[in-house]
VEXDREN-2710 file (C-alpha; in Angstrom, 1 decimal):
% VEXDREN-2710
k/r/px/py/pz
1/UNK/-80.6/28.1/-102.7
2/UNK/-81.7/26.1/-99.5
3/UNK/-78.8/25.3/-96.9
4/UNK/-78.5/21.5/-97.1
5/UNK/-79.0/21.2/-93.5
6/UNK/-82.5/23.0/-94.2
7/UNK/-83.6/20.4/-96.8
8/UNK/-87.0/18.9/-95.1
9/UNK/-86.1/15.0/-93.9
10/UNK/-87.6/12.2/-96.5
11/UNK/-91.3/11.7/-95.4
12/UNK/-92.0/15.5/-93.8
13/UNK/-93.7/16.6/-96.9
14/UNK/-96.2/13.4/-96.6
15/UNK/-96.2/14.1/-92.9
16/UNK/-97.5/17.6/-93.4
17/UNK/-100.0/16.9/-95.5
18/UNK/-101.4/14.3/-93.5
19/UNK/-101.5/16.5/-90.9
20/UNK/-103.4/19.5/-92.6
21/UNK/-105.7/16.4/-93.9
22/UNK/-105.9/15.0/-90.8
23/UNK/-109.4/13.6/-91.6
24/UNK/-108.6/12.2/-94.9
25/UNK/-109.4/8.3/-94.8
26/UNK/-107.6/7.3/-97.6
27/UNK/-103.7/6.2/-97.6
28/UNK/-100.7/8.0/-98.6
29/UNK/-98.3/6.3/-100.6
30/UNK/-94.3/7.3/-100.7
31/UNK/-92.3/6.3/-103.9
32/UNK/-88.4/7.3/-103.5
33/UNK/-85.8/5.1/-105.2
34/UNK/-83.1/4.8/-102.9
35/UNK/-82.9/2.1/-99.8
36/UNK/-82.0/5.3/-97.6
37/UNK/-84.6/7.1/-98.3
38/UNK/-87.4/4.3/-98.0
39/UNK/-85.9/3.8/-94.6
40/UNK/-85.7/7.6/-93.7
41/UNK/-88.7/8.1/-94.8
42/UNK/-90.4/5.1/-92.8
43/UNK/-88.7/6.4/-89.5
44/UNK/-90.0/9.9/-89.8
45/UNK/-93.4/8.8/-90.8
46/UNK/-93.4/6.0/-87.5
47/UNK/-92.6/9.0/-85.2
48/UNK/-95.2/11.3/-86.7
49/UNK/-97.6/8.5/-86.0
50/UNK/-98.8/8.4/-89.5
51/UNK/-97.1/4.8/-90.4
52/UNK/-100.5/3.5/-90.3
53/UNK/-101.9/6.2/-93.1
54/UNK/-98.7/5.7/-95.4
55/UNK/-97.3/2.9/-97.8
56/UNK/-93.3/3.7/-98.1
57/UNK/-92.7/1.6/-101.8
58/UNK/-89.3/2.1/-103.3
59/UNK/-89.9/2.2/-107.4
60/UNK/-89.3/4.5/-110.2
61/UNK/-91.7/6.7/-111.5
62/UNK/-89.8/6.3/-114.7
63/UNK/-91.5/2.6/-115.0
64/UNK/-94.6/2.7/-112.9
65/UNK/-96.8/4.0/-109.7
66/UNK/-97.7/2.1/-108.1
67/UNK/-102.6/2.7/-107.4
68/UNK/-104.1/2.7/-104.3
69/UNK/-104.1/6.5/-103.1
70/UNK/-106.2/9.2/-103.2
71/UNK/-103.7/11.9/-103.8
72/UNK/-100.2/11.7/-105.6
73/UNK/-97.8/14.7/-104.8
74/UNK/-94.3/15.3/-106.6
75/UNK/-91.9/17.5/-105.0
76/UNK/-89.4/19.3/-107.1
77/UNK/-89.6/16.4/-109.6
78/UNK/-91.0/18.3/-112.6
79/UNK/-88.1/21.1/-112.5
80/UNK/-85.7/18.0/-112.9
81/UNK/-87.3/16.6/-115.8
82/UNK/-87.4/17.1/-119.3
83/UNK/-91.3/18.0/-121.2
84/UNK/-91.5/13.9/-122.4
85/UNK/-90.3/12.7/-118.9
86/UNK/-92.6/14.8/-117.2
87/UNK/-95.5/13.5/-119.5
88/UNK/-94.2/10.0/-118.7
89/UNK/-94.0/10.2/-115.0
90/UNK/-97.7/12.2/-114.8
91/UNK/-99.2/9.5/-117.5
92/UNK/-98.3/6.6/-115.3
93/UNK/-99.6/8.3/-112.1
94/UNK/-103.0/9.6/-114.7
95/UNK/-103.4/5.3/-115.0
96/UNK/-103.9/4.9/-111.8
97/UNK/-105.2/8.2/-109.9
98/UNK/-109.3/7.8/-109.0
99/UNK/-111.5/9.6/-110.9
100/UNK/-111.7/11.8/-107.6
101/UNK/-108.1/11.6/-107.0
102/UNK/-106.2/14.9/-106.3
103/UNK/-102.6/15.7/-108.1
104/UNK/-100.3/18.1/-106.0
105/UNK/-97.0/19.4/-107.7
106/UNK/-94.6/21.4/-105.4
107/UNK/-92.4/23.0/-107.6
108/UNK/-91.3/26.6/-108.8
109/UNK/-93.6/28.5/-110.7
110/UNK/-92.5/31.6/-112.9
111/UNK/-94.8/34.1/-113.1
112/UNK/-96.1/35.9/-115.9
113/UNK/-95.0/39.2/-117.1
114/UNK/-91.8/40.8/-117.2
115/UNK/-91.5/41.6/-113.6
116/UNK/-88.4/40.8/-111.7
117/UNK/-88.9/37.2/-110.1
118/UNK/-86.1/34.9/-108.7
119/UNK/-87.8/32.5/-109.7
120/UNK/-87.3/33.2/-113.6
121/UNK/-83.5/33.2/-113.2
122/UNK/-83.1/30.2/-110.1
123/UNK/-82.0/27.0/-110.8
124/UNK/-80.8/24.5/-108.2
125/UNK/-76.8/23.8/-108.0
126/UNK/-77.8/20.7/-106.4
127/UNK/-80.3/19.8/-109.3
128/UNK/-79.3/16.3/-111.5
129/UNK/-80.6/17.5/-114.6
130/UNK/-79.3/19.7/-116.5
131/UNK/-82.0/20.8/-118.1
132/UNK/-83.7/22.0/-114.9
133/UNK/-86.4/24.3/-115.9
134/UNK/-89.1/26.3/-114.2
135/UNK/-92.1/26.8/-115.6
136/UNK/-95.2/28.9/-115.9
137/UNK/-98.6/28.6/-115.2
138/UNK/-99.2/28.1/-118.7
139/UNK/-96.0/25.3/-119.3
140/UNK/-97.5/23.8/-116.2
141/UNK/-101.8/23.8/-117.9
142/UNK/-100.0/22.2/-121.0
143/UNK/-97.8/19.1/-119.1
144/UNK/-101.1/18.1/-117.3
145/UNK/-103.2/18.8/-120.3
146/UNK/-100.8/16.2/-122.7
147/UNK/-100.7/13.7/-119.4
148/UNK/-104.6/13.7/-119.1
149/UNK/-105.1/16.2/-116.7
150/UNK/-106.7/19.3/-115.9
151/UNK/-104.9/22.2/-114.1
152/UNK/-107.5/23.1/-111.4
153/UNK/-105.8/26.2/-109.1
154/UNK/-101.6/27.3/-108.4
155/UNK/-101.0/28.4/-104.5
156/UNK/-98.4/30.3/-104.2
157/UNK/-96.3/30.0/-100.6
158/UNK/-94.2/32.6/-99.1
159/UNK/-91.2/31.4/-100.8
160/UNK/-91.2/30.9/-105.0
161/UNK/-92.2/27.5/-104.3
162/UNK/-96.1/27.0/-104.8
163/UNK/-98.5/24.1/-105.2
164/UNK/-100.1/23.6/-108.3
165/UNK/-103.2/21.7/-107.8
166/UNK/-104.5/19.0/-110.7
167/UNK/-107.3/16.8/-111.5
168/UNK/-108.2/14.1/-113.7
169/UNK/-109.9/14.3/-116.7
END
């Protein structure tokens, strides 16, 4: 489990990205529900420079997402969610993705087999749902498959986190 005061500031994942993409033309936009975080997350993005690149929107995925970018990425959203809200949230971000639109998830992915793997016992204390799940490569083809995309490639990281990669189809 992460230290709390290890948990990356609201807008540092965006602010990465941007940075590794650095000559990506399109915008980046920033959905978190809570006041705090939309003005967290503005802050960290003005001192990184990239307020210009990024729209901060507060919203729910729940309802809508709002079009416009050229890549959506949810962090440790799907673990959270349950198979139909996880369809829900990726079908409303499948409305409005380009055809050439890119679909990052960072979340935990188990891997297959029966080796040992924290990742196929971990579940966050701090997590809101208690369902929390984390899924395979296979769980995570069949969400993006039912929510109209296609699972194109999973990085793994150095941690248990990886990246799963998606595209519409």
């Amino acid at each position: 489990c992460r230290r709390r005061n290890s948990r990356p500031e609201p807008g540092n994942t965006v602010r990465e990205r941007r940075r590794q993409c650095s000559a990506a033309t399109g915008r980046t936009q920033v959905l978190p529900t809570s006041s705090l975080v939309v003005e967290r997350t503005k802050e960290n993005l003005k001192v990184a420079g990239l307020a210009v690149r990024c729209s901060v929107i507060k919203g729910s995925f729940f309802e809508s997402i709002p079009a416009g970018a050229d890549a959506y990425l949810f962090r440790h959203i799907i673990h959270d969610s349950t198979d139909e809200q996880c369809i829900q949230i990726l079908g409303h971000c499948r409305k409005v993705i380009p055809a050439n639109g890119k679909l990052l998830i960072v979340d935990c992915v188990v891997p297959a087999g029966n080796a040992p793997s924290v990742s196929k016992t971990w579940t966050s204390p701090c997590s809101p749902c208690p369902a929390a799940r984390n899924d395979t490569a296979a769980q995570f083809r069949s969400l993006l498959k039912a929510s109209g995309f296609e699972l194109k490639s999973i990085t793994p990281t150095t941690t248990m986190i990886s990246v799963v990669d998606g595209k519409p189809v």
